[in-house]
mmCIF file of the N, C-alpha and C atoms, coordinates in Angstrom:
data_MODEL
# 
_entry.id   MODEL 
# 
loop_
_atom_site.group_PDB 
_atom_site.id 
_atom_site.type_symbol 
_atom_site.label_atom_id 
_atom_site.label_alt_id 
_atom_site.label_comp_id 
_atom_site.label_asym_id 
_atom_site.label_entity_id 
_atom_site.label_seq_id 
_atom_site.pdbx_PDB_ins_code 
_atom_site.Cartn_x 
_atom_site.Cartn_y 
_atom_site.Cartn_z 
_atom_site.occupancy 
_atom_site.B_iso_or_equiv 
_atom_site.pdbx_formal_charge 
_atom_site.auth_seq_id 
_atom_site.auth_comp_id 
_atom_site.auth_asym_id 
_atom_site.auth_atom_id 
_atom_site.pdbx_PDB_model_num 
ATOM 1   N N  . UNK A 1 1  ? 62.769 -58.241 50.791 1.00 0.00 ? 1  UNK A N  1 
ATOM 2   C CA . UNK A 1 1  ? 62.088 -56.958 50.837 1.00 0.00 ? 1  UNK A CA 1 
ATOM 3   C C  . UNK A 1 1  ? 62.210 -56.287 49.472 1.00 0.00 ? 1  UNK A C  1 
ATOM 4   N N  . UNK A 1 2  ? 61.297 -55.576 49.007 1.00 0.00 ? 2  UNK A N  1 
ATOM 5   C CA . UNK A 1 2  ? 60.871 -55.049 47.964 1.00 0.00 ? 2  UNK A CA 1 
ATOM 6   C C  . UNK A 1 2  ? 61.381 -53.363 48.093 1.00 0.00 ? 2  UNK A C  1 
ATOM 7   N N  . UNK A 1 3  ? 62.021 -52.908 47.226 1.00 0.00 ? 3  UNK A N  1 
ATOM 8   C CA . UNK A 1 3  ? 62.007 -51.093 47.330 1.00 0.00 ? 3  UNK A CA 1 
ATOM 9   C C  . UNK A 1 3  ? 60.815 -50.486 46.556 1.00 0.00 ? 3  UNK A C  1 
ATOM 10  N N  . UNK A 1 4  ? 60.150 -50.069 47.532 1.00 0.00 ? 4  UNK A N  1 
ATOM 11  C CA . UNK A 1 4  ? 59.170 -48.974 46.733 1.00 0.00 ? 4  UNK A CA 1 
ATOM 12  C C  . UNK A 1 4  ? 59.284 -47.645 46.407 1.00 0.00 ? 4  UNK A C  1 
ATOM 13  N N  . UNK A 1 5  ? 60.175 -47.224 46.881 1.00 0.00 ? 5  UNK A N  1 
ATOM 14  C CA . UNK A 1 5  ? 60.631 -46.409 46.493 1.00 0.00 ? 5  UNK A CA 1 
ATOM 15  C C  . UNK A 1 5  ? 60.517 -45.457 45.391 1.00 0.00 ? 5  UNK A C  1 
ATOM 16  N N  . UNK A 1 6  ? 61.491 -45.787 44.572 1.00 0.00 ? 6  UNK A N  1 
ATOM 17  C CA . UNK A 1 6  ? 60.926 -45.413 42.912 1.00 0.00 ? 6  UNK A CA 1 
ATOM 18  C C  . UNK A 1 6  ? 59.558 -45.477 42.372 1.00 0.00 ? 6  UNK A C  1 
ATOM 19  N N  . UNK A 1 7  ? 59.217 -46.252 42.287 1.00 0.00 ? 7  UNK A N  1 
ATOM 20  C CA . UNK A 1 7  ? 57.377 -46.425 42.282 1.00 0.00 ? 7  UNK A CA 1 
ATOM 21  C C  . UNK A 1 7  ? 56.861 -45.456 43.127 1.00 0.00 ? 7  UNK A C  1 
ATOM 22  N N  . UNK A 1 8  ? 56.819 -45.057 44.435 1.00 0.00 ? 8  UNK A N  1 
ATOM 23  C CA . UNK A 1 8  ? 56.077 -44.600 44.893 1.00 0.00 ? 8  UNK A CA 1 
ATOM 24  C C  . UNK A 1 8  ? 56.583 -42.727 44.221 1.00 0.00 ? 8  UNK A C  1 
ATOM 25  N N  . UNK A 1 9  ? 57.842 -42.585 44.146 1.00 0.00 ? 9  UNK A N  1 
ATOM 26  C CA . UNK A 1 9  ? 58.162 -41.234 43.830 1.00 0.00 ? 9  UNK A CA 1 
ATOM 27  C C  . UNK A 1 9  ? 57.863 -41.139 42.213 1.00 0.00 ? 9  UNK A C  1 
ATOM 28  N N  . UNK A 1 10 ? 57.671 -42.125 40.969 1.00 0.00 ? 10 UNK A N  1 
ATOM 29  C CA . UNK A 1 10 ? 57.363 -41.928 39.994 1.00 0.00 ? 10 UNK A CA 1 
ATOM 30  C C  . UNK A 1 10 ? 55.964 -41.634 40.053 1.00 0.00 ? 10 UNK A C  1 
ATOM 31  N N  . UNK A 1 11 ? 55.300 -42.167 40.602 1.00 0.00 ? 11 UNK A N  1 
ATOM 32  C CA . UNK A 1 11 ? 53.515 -42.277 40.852 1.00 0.00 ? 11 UNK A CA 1 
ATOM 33  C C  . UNK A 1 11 ? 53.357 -40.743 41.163 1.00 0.00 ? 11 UNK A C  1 
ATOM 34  N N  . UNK A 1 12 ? 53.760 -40.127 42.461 1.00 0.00 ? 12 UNK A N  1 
ATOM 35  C CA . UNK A 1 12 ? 53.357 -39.025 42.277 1.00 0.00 ? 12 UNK A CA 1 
ATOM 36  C C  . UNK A 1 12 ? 54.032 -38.127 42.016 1.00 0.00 ? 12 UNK A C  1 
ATOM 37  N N  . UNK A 1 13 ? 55.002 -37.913 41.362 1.00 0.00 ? 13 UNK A N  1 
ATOM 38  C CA . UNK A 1 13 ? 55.184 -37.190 40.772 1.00 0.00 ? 13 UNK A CA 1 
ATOM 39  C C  . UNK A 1 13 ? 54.601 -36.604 39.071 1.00 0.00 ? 13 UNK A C  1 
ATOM 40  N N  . UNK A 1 14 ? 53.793 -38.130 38.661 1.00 0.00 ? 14 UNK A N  1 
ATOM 41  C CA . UNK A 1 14 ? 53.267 -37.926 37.692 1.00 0.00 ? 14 UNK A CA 1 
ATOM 42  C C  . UNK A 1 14 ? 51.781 -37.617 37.671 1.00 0.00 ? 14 UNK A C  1 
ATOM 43  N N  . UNK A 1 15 ? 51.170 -37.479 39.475 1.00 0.00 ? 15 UNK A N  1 
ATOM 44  C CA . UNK A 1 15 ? 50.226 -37.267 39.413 1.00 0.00 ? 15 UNK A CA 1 
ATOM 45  C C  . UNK A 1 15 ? 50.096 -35.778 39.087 1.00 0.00 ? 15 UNK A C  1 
ATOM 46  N N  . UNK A 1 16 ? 51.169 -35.137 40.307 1.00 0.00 ? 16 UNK A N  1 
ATOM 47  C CA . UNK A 1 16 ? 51.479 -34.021 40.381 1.00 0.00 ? 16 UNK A CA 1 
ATOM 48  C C  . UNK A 1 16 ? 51.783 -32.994 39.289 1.00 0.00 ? 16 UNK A C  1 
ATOM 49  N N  . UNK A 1 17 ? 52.668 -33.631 38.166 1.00 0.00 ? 17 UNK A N  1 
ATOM 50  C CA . UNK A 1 17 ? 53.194 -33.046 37.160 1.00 0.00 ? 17 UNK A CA 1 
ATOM 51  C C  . UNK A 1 17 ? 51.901 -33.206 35.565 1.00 0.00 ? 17 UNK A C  1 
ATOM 52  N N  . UNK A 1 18 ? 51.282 -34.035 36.068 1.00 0.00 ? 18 UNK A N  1 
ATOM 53  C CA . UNK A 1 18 ? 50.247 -34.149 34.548 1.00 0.00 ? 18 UNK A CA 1 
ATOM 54  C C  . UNK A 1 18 ? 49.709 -33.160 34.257 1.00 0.00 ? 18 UNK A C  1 
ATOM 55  N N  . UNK A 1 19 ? 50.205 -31.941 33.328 1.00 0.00 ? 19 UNK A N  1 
ATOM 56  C CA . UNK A 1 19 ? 49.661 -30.682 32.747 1.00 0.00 ? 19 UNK A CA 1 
ATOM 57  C C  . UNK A 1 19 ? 48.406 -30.768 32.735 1.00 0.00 ? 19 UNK A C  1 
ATOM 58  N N  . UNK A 1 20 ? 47.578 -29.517 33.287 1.00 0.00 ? 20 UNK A N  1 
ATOM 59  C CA . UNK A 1 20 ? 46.538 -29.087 33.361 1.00 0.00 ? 20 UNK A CA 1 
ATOM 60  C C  . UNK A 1 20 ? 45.733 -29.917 34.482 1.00 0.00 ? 20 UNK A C  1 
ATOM 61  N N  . UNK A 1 21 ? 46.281 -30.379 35.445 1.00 0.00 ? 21 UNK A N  1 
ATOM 62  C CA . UNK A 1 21 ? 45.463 -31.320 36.013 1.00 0.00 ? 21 UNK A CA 1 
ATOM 63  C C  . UNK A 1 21 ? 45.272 -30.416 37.703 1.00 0.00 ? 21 UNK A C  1 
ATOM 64  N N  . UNK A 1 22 ? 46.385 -30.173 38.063 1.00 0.00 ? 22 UNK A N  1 
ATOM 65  C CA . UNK A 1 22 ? 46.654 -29.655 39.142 1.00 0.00 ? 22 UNK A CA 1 
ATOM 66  C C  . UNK A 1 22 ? 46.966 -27.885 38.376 1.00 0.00 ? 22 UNK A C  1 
ATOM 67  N N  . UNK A 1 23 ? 47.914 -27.767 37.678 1.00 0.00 ? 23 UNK A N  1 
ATOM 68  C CA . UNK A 1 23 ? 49.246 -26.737 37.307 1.00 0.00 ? 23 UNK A CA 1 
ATOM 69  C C  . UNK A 1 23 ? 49.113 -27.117 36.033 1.00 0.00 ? 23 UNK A C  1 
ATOM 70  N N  . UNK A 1 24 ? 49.472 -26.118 35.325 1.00 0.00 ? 24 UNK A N  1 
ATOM 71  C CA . UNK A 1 24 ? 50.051 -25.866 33.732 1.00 0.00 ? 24 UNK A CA 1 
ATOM 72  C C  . UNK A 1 24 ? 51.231 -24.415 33.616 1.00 0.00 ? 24 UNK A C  1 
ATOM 73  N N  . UNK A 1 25 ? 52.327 -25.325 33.018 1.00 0.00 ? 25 UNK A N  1 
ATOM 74  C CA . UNK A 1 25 ? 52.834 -23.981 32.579 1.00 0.00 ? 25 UNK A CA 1 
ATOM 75  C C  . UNK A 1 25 ? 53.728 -24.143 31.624 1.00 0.00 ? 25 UNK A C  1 
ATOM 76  N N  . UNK A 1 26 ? 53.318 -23.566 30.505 1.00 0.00 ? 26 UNK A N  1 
ATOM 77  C CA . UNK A 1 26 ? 53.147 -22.037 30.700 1.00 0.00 ? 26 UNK A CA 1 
ATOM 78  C C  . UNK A 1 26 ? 51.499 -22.254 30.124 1.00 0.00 ? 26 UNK A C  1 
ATOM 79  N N  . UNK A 1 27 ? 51.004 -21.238 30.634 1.00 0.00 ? 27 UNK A N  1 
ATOM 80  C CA . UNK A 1 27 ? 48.811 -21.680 30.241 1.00 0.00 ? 27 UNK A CA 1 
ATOM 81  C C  . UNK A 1 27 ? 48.700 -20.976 28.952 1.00 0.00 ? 27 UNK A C  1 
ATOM 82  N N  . UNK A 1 28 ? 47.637 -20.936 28.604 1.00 0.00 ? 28 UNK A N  1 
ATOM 83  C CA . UNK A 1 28 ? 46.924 -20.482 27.611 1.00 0.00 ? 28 UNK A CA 1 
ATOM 84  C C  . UNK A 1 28 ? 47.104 -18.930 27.430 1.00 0.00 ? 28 UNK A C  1 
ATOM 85  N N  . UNK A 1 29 ? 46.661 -18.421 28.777 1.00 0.00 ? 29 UNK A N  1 
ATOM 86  C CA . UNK A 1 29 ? 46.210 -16.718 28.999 1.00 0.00 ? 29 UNK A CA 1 
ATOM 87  C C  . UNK A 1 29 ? 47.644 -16.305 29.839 1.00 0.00 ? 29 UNK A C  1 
ATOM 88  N N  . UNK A 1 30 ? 47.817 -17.330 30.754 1.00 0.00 ? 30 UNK A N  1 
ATOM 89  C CA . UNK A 1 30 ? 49.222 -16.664 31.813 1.00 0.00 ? 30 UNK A CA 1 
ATOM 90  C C  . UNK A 1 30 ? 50.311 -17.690 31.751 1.00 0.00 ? 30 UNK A C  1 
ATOM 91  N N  . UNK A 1 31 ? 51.413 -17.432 32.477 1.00 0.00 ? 31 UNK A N  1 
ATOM 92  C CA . UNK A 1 31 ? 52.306 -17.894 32.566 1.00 0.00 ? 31 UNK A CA 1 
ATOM 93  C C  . UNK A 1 31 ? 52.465 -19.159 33.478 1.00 0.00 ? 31 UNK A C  1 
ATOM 94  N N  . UNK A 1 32 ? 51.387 -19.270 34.350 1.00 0.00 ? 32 UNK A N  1 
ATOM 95  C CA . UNK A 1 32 ? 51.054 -20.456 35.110 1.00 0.00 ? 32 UNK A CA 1 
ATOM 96  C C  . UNK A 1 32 ? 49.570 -20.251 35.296 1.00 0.00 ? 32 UNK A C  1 
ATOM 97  N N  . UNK A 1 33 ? 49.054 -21.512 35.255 1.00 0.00 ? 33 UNK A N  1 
ATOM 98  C CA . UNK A 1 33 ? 47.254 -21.663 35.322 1.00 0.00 ? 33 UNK A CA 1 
ATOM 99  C C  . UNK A 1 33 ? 46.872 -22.835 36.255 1.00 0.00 ? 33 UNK A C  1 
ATOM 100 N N  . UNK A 1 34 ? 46.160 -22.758 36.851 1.00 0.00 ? 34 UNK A N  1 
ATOM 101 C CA . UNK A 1 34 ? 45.693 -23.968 38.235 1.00 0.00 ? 34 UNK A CA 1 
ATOM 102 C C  . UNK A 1 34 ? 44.667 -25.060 37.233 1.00 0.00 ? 34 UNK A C  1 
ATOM 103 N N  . UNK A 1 35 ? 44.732 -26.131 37.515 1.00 0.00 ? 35 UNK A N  1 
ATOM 104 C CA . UNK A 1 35 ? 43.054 -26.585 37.048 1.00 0.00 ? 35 UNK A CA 1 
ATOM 105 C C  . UNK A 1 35 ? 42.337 -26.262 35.835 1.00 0.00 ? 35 UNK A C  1 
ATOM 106 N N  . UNK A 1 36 ? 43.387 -26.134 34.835 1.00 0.00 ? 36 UNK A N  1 
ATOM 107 C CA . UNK A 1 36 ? 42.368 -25.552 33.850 1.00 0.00 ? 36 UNK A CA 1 
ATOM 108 C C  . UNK A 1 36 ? 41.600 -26.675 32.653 1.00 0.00 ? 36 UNK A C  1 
ATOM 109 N N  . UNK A 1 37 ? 42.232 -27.967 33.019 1.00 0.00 ? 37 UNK A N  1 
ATOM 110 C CA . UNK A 1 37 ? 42.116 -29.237 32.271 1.00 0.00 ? 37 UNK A CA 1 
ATOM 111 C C  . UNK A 1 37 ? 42.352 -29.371 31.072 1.00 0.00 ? 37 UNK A C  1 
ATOM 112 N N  . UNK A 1 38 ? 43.107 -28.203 30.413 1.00 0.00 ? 38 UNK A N  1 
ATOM 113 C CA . UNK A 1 38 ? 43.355 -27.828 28.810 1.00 0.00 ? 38 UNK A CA 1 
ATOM 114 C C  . UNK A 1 38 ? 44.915 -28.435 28.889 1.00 0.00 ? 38 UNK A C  1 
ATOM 115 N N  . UNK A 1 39 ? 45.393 -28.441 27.416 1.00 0.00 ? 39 UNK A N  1 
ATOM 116 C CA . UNK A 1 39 ? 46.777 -28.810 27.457 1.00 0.00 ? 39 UNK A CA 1 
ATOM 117 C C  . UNK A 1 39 ? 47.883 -28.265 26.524 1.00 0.00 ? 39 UNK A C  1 
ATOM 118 N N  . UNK A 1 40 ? 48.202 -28.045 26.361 1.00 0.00 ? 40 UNK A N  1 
ATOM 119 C CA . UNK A 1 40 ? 49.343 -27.735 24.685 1.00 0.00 ? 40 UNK A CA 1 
ATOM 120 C C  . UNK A 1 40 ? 50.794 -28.410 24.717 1.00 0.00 ? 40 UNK A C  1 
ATOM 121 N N  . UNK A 1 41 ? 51.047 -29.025 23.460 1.00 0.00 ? 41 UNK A N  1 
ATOM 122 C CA . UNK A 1 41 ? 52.420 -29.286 22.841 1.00 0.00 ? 41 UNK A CA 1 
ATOM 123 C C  . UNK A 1 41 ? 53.723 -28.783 24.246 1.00 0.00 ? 41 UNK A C  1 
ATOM 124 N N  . UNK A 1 42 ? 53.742 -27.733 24.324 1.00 0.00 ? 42 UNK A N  1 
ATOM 125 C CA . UNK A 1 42 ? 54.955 -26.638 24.870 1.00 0.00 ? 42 UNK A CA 1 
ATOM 126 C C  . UNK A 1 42 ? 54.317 -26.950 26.363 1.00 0.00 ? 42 UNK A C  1 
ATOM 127 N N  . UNK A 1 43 ? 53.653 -26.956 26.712 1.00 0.00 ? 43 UNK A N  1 
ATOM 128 C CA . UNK A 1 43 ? 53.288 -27.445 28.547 1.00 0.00 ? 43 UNK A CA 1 
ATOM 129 C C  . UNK A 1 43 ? 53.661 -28.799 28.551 1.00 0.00 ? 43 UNK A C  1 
ATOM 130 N N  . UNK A 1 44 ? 53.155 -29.693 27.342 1.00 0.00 ? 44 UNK A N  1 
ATOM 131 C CA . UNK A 1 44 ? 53.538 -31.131 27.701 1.00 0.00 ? 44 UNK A CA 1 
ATOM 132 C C  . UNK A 1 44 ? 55.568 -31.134 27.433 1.00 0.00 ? 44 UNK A C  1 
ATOM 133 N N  . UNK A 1 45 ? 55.825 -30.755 26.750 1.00 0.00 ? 45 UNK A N  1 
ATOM 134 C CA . UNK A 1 45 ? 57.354 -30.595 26.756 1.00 0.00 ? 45 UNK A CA 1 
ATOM 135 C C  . UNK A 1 45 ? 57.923 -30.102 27.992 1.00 0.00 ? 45 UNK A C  1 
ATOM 136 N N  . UNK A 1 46 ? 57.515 -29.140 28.612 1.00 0.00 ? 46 UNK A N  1 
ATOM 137 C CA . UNK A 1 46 ? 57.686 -28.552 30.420 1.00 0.00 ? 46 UNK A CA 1 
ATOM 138 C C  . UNK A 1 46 ? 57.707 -29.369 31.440 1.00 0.00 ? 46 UNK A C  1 
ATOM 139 N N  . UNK A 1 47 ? 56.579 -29.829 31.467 1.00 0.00 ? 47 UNK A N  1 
ATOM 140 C CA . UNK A 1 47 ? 56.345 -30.927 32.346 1.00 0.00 ? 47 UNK A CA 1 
ATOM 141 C C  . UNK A 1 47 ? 57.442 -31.862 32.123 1.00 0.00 ? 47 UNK A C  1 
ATOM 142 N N  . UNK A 1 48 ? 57.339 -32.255 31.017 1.00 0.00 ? 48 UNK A N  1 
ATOM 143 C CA . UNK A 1 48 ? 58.125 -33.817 30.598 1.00 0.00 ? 48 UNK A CA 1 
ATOM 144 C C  . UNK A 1 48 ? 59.660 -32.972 31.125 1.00 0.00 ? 48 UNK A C  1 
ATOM 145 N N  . UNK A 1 49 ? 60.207 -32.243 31.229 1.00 0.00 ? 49 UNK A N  1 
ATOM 146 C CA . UNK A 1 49 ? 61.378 -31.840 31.669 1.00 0.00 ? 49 UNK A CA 1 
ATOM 147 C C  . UNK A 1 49 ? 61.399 -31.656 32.737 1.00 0.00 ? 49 UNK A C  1 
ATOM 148 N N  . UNK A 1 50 ? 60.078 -31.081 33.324 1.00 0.00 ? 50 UNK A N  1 
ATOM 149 C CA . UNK A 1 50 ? 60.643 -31.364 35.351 1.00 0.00 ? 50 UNK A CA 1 
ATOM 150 C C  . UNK A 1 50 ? 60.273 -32.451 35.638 1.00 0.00 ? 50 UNK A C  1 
ATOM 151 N N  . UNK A 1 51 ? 59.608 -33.152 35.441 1.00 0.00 ? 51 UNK A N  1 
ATOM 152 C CA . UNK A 1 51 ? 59.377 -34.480 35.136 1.00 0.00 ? 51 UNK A CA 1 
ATOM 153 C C  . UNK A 1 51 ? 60.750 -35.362 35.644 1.00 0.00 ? 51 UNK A C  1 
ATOM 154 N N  . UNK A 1 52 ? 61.252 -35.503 34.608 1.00 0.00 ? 52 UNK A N  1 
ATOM 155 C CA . UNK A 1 52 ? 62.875 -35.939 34.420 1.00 0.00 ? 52 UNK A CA 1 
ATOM 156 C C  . UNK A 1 52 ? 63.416 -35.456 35.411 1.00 0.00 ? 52 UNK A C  1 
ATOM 157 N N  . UNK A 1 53 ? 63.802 -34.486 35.453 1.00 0.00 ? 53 UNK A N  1 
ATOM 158 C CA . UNK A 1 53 ? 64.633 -33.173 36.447 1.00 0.00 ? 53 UNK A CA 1 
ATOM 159 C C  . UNK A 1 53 ? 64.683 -33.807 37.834 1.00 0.00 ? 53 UNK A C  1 
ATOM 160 N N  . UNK A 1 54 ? 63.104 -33.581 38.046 1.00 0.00 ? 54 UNK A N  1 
ATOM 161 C CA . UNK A 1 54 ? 62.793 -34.304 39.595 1.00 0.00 ? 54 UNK A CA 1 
ATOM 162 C C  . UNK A 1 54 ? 63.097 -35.846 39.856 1.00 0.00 ? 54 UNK A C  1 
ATOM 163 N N  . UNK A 1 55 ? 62.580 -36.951 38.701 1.00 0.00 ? 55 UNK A N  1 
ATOM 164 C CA . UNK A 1 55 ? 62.572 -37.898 38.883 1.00 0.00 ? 55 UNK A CA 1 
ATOM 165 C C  . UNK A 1 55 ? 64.089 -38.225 39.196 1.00 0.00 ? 55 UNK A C  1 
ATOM 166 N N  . UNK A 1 56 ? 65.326 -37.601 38.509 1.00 0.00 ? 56 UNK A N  1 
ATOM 167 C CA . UNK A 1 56 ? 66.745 -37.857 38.415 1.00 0.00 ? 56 UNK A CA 1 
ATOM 168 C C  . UNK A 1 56 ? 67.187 -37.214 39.870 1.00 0.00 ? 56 UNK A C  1 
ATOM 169 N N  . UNK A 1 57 ? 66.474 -36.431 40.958 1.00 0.00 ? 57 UNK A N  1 
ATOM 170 C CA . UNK A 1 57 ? 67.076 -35.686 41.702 1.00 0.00 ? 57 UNK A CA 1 
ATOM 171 C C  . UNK A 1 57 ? 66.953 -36.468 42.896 1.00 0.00 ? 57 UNK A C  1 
ATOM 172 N N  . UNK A 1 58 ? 65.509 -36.640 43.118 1.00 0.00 ? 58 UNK A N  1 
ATOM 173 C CA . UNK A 1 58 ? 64.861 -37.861 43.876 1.00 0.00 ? 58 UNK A CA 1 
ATOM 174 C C  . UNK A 1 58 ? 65.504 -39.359 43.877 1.00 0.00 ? 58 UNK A C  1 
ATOM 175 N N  . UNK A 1 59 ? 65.520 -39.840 42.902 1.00 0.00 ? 59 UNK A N  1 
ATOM 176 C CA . UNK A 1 59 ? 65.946 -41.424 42.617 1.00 0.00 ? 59 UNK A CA 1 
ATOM 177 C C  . UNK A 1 59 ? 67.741 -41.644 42.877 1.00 0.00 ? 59 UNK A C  1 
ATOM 178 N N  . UNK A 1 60 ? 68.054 -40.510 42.125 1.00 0.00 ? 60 UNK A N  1 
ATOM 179 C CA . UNK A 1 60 ? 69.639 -40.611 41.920 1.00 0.00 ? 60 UNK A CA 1 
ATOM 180 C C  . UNK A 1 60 ? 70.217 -40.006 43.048 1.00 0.00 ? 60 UNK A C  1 
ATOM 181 N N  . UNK A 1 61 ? 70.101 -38.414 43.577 1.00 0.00 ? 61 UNK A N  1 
ATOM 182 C CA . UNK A 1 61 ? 70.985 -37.806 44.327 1.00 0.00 ? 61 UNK A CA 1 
ATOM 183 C C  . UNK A 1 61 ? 70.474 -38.176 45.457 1.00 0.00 ? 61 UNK A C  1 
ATOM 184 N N  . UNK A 1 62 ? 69.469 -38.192 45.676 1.00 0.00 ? 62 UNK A N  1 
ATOM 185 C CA . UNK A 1 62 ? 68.624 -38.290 47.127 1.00 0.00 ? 62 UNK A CA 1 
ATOM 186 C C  . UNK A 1 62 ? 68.615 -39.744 47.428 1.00 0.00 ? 62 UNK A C  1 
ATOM 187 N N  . UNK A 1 63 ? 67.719 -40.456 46.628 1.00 0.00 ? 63 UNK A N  1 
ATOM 188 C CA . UNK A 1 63 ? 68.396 -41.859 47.170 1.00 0.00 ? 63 UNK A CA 1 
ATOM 189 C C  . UNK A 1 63 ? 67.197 -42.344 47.636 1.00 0.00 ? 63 UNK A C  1 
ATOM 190 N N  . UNK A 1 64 ? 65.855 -42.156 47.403 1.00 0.00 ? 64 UNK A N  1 
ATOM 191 C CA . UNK A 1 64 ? 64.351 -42.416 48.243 1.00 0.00 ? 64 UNK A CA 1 
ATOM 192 C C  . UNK A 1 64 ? 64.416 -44.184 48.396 1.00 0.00 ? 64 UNK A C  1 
ATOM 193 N N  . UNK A 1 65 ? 64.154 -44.586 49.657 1.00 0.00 ? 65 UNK A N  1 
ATOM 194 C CA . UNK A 1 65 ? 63.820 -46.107 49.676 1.00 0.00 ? 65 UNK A CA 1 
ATOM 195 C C  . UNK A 1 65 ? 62.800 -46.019 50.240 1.00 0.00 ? 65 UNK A C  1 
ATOM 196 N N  . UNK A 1 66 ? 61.760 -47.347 50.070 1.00 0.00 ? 66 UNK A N  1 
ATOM 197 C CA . UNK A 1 66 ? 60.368 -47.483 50.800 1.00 0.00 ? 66 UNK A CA 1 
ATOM 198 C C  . UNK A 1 66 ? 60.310 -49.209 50.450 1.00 0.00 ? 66 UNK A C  1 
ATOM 199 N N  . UNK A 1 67 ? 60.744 -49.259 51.916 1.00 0.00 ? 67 UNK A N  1 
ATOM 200 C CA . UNK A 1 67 ? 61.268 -51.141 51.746 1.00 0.00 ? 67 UNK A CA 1 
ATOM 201 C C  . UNK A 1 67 ? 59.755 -51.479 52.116 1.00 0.00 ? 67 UNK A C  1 
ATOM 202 N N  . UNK A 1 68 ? 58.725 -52.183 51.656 1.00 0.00 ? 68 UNK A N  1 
ATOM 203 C CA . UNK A 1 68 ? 57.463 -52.821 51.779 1.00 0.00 ? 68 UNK A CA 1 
ATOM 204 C C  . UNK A 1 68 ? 57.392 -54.074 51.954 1.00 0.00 ? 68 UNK A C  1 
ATOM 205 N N  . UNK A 1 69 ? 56.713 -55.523 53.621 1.00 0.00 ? 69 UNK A N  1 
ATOM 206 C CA . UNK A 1 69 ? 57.411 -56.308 53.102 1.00 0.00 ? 69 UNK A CA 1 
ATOM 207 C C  . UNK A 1 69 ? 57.958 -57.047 54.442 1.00 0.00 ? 69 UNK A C  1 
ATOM 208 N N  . UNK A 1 70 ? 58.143 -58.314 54.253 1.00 0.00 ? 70 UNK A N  1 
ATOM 209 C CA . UNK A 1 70 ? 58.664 -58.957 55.822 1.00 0.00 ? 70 UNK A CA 1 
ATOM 210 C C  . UNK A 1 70 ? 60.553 -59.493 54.719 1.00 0.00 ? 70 UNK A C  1 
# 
């Protein structure tokens, strides 16, 4: 059996977290912006830190398995 696990929690979390796609923050005009498809330096540094944050909280403390698989 295979763990999917990790894969499946890296996948979306990077769907989730890809600045300007869903969320940006900090935006252009405000401090958080929905959908705005724009990007900057300092949002991609944000992201890339909850990014991490989550991926280490999920994988490591929590422990996610997703056995796929006979």
């Amino acid at each position: 059996m295979s763990d999917w696990g990790p894969v499946f929690v890296a996948v979306v979390l990077f769907i989730l977290l890809t600045p300007g796609l869903l969320i940006q923050i900090p935006g252009r005009q405000r401090l958080v912006e929905f959908g705005n498809f724009q990007t900057s330096g300092v949002s991609i540094l944000v992201h890339s830190i909850l990014y991490f944050a989550l991926i280490c909280i999920f994988l490591l403390a929590v422990g996610v398995h997703v056995y796929v698989g006979s």
